[in-house]
Steps between C-alpha positions, in 0.01 A plus 500: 500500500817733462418879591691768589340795721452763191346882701484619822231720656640674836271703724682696814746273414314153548466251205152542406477306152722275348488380131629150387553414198750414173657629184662342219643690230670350172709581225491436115652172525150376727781513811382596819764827620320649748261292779363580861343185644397215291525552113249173485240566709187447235335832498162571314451818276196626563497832265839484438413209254287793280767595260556102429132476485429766269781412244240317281315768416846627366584193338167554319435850231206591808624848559564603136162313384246690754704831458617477900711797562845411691381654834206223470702205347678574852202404766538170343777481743359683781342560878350781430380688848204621258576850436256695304774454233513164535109460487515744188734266298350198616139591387642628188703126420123346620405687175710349294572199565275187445451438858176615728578613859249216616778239374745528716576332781594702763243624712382828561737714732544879570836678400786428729621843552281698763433816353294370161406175727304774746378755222312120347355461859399873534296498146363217556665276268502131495795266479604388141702247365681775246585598895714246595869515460533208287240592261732621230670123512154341485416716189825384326415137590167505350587665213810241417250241539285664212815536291618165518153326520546367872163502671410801703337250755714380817818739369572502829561169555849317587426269156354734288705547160545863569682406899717255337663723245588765778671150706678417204624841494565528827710190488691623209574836704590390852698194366266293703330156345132509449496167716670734849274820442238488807158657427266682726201704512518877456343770646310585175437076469755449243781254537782651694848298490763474773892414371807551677597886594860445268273395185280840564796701474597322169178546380515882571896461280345426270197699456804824538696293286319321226804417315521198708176390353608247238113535350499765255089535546541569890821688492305741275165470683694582854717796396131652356320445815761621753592836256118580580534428864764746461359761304185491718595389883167634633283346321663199671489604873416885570701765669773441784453138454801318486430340134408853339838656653737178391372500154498860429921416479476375119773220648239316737254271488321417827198391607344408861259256565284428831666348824832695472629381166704719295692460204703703290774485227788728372561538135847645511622343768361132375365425825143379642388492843183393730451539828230294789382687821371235684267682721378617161588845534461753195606833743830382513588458092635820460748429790637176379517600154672839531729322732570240212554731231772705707650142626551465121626887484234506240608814289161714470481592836159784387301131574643419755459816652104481383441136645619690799246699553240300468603372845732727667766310813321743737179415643253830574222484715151646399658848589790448281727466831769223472419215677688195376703363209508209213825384475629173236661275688654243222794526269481274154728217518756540203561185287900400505500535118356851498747585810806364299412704184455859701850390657672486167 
């Protein structure tokens, strides 16, 4: 395995944590142009596979039919941290859609973020499927299944009808044959797939670029999904998470999945990356990324500048008193072509 050491976190000096892992990042031509470590290295999606998992429902009249508003149509894509926004929308697409919260199949969870997670606990609420972050994916996979007349039954299963469309899709996206795609369990109990880091990052190309899409039907049913993504980045995260922040810049798409994958790609600049911590490490996203996009000298540097934030190179104690630092350690690796054509 080819890794490259990615952050640093320094205490009084002393090493405290280090973060392996690698990037690949490639152009419109499906070129690699930027790497750290191994482009290769097969890397499963977790929740970054959502947006390539939800694109049936956009491929299908759903969102139109059931009168889903675009800030709904949008936790199709999602891990929501369930918000009391969130939860609002979510019961309100239970309503109409032909789908009963008892169908699907991930379990019953509290919301991820604390404060709604504690305010459940404190009125004595109990856990709920609608809860879970992948619930709004499980709603759009039940409801395709009623739309296309796929049984409802075992939807979450590697051979069901439904599972195969979103591999052939997959395939079609990441330029990887149906026969090399490796397929896993998910958190949620859905297939999860695992393809080389490069073929993520063309997969995120072309979900900022769907003119590379030579299928008219997905090319239209991608730039739909990712413009509500874009209109409505909380509904697919929640504030000062790194996926709200990126796509709140109308030229990202980006989306995170569990483990320390992250993927995102750049519509004017024609480029997609992903990224693998291998210790699995979702703290240190903001770091890597930020340091990516000014690698790139990525022009809007307001994002930059937000992703920032969200985790700052100073480490505070509980007093606010510095006490460290996170500092990345790589550089990306330039391809010779893209070298040659800055030197001209």
């Amino acid at each position: 395995m080819n890794y490259v050491t990615l952050v640093e976190e320094t205490r009084a000096g002393l090493v405290e944590n280090v973060h392996f892992g690698m990037i690949a990042g490639v152009n419109d031509q499906l070129d690699t142009v930027y790497h750290a470590g191994g482009q290769d290295h097969y890397t499963i999606y977790r929740s970054a596979a959502k947006p390539i998992q939800a694109l049936p429902v956009f491929l299908s009249n759903i969102v139109a039919k059931y009168g889903l508003t675009r800030e709904e149509a949008a936790l199709f894509t999602a891990s929501h941290r369930g918000e009391t926004y969130h939860v609002k929308a979510l019961e309100s697409m239970l309503s109409k859609l032909p789908v009963s919260e008892e169908e699907l199949f991930c379990p019953p969870s509290y919301p991820l973020n604390v404060k709604p997670r504690e305010e459940m606990l404190w009125n004595h609420k109990e856990k709920r499927r609608l809860y879970h972050n992948c619930s709004g994916k499980h709603m759009g996979f039940v409801t395709v299944c009623r739309e296309l007349g796929y049984p409802v039954e075992g939807y979450w299963e590697a051979d069901h009808p439904l599972q195969q469309q979103i591999l052939f899709i997959l395939s079609t996206l990441s330029e990887v044959p149906v026969s090399e795609i490796k397929i896993g369990t998910d958190g949620c109990g859905v297939p999860v797939f695992a393809i080389p880091l490069k073929n993520m990052a063309i997969t995120y190309l072309k979900l900022a670029c769907p003119d590379i899409i030579k299928d008219p039907l997905l090319q239209k049913a991608v730039k739909e999904m990712t413009s509500v993504m874009n209109e409505h980045p909380m509904m697919v995260a929640s504030e000062k998470f790194i996926c709200s922040v990126l796509l709140q810049d109308s030229n990202v798409v980006a989306k995170g999945g569990a483990q320390g994958v992250y993927c995102f790609g750049l519509k004017k600049e024609r480029l997609g990356f992903a990224l693998k911590v291998l210790n699995g490490s979702e703290e240190v996203w903001p770091n890597i990324v930020a340091s990516i996009l000014e690698e790139i000298n990525y022009d809007n540097k307001e994002t930059i500048a937000r992703i920032r934030e969200l985790r700052p190179s100073i480490v505070r104690n509980d007093a606010g008193v510095e006490a460290g630092a996170v500092k990345e350690t790589f550089s990306l690796i330039k391809s010779q072509e893209m070298t040659e054509k800055r030197a001209l």
